[in-house]
C-alpha positions, 0 to 999 in steps of 0.5 A: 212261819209256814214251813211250806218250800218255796217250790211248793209255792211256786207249784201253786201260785206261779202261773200267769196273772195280769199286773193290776196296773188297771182294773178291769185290766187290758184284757178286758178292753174290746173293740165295744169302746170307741171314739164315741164313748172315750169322748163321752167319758171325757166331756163328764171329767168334772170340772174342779179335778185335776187331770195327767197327761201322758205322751207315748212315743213308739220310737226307739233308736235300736231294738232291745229283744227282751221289750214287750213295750209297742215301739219300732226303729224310726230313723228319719227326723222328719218322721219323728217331727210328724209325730210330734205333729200329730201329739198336738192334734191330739192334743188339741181334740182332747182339750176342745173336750175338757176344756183349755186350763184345767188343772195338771200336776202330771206330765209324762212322756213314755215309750220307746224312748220320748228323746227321739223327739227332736228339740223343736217338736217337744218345745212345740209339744211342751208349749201347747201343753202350758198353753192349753192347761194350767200346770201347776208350779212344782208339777212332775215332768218325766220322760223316759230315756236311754243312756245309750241315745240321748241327743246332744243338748237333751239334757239341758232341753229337758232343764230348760222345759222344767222336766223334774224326773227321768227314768232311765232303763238299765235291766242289767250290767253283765255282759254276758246277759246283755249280749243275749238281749241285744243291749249293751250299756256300760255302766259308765254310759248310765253314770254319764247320764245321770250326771248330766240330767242332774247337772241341768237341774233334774234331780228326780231319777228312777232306774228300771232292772229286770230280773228273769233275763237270759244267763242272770243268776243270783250273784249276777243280780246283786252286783247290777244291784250294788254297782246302781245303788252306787249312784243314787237313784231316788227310786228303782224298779224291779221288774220280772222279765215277762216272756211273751214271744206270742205277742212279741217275735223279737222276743223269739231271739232269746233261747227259752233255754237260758232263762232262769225257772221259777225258783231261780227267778223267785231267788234272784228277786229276793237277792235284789230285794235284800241287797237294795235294802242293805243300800237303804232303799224302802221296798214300795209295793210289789217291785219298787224301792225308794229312798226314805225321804222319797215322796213315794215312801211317804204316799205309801206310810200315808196310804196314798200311794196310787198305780196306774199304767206306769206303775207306782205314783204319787199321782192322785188324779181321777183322769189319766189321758193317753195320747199317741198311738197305743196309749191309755186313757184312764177316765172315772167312765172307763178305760179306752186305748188308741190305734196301736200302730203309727200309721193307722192312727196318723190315718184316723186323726187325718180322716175324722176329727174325732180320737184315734181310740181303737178299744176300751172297756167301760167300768161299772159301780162293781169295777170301781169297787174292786178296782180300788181294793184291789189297788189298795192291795197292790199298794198297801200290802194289806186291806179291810174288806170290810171297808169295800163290802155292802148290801150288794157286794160281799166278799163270801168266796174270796175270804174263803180262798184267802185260808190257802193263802194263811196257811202258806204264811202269804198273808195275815187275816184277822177278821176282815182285814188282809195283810200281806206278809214279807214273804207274801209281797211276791205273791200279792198279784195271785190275792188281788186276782181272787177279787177280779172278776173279769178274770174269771169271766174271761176263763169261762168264756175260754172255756166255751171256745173264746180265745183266752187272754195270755197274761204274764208270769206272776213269779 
């Protein structure tokens, strides 16, 4: 055990530094990529893979200061039934590209929140989607919700439509911290929800936390933790709060004062870790628990657990696609993101028949070799190099680098194989960077007065 503080280690590796959900990451992506090039990318999906859907809904039906996701208040129903149009529209081009019937065993509908679609607009959306493909029997249908907004009747829509999973966003239960982020949310609010999507017949339940808030404390953290692991979800989600108020203004509401320091932040998520633990979750990654029997542990023991933009999956699709304003497309050719706003992008799919794509970056033999080792990492908690290196990629500097990191006690290395340890889970964002080239690239280019990219805290 190295008897280096945790202090010392946050001095070291807590800067900033993407979170690995894509390589390249989106700080790459640039305007270079458009229409033209994700329809291409598309048209060359072979025809036996598999596909995912994914629908992004930028509407919320209040304003949470702590968000940094693209969402914005829409209280107007015929507003939401526009967008719910113009999902089909996109809908519809995407298929004309792919192809009608492809495979699909992933449908998800993120956000903001999805349910402030009204009923009609998701049976239509949901209706175009089992007409244009062929998704396969047993395929998992989630969609993220609110407890505090969930319409009359949605839970029995959701059952009736065959949705499989939700994600319900908690972050916190104390009081004190929730009025600081502008959400209050009981617990009983969260407890009514999930019995009543459990009750139409959804029983797969993921709950998102959040540690890094205003006001949290080590004993604050643990309670949420216990009071959530009292209803049983299958999987949680443990997320540092990021605090990027350059990106989003209401984020500037939260007074930087009352946030909690590396240290205490480093602290609170070992508190969660150990407490979901003793409740008999599985840690997965780098801040998902699941219970044993959870298709997510097994991925994991089997080594096949993937992670894209939604964060840890059994998802084993190549192609991802991404419709709605600022959603991603991951396709084997390369990444591509559409217009970010809803009325630019409204405007683009009534302007031209092409897809409302604003930025991309495409991806090189390189990329898909360091994309996939640095996904392995993020999975796996270890990986051999030696299964990545070749003629014309060896790992010489990076396994140089790597000596820090034993020494500190973050990872094992024996030979070529790089196995994080249980004090190195925090830590495995700061191993896979040193295997992201494009973050360097990105540095340099900084460095000769190109604005540089503002990632997340990494502790």
């Amino acid at each position: 055990m190295s008897a280096v503080s945790s202090s010392d280690l946050i001095t070291r590796y807590g800067g900033n530094l993407p979170r690995y959900t894509s390589y390249p990451t989106a700080a790459s992506f640039t305007e270079a990529v458009g229409s033209a090039q994700a329809e291409a990318w598309l048209k060359a999906v072979p025809e036996e893979q598999q596909l995912s859907l994914y629908f992004h809904v930028p509407f919320c039906d209040e304003l949470c200061r702590f968000c940094g996701c693209n969402t914005s208040v829409m209280r107007r129903d015929d507003g939401r039934a526009a967008y719910g149009d113009l999902l089909r529209e996109e809908l519809r081009r995407v298929v004309a590209l792919v192809g009608t019937q492809r495979l699909v065993r992933h449908v998800q509908f993120g956000g903001g929140t999805p349910s402030t679609l009204p009923a009609t607009a998701l049976r239509q959306i949901m209706r175009s989607v089992r007409g244009m493909f062929h998704v396969e029997h047993g395929a998992e249908l989630s969609m993220e919700l609110d407890p505090r907004h969930v319409p009359e009747g949605y839970p029995a829509l959701l059952g009736e439509l065959g949705f499989t999973r939700i994600s319900v966003g908690v972050q916190d239960l104390n009081e004190q911290v929730q009025e600081a982020c502008g959400r209050h949310q009981s617990f009983e609010q969260t407890q009514a929800c999930l019995s009543a999507m459990r009750g139409a017949g959804i029983s797969g339940v993921n709950i998102d936390l959040i540690y890094g808030l205003p006001y949290q404390t080590e004993d604050s953290v643990a309670e949420t933790v216990r009071q959530i692991a009292s209803l049983r979800p299958d999987r949680l989600a443990v997320f540092g709060y990021a605090h990027i108020p350059w990106k989003q203004k209401r984020q500037r509401l939260i007074p930087e004062a009352s946030l909690p320091g590396p240290a205490e932040r480093l602290a609170q998520r070992a508190r969660m870790d150990t407490v979901l633990k003793a409740e008999g979750y599985v840690a997965i990654g780098l801040d998902h628990y699941a219970l044993p029997n959870d298709a997510l542990v097994k991925a994991a023991a089997a080594g096949t657990l993937r992670r894209n933009f939604q964060g840890y999956t059994t998802d084993s699709a190549s192609a991802l696609i991404g419709m709605g304003a600022s959603a991603i497309s991951m396709l084997p050719g390369g990444y591509s993101q559409n217009i970010t706003t809803v009325a630019p992008y409204a405007r683009a799919l009534a302007d031209s028949e092409g897809l409302p794509v604003a930025r991309g970056v495409a991806r090189t033999p390189e990329d898909h070799l360091r994309g996939n080792l640095i996904e392995r990492l993020m999975c796996d908690m270890g990986v051999d190099l030696a299964q990545f290196e070749s003629l014309n990629t060896v790992f010489t500097p990076e396994r140089e680098a790597l000596t820090s990191f034993v020494e500190d006690g973050l990872i094992t290395l024996e030979g070529s194989k790089v196995q994080i340890t249980e004090r190195g889970r925090p830590f495995v964002r700061n191993v896979a960077a040193l295997f992201d080239t494009h973050r360097k690239a990105l540095a340099q280019a900084a460095g000769n007065g190109v604005e540089s990219p503002r990632f997340s805290r990494a502790i």
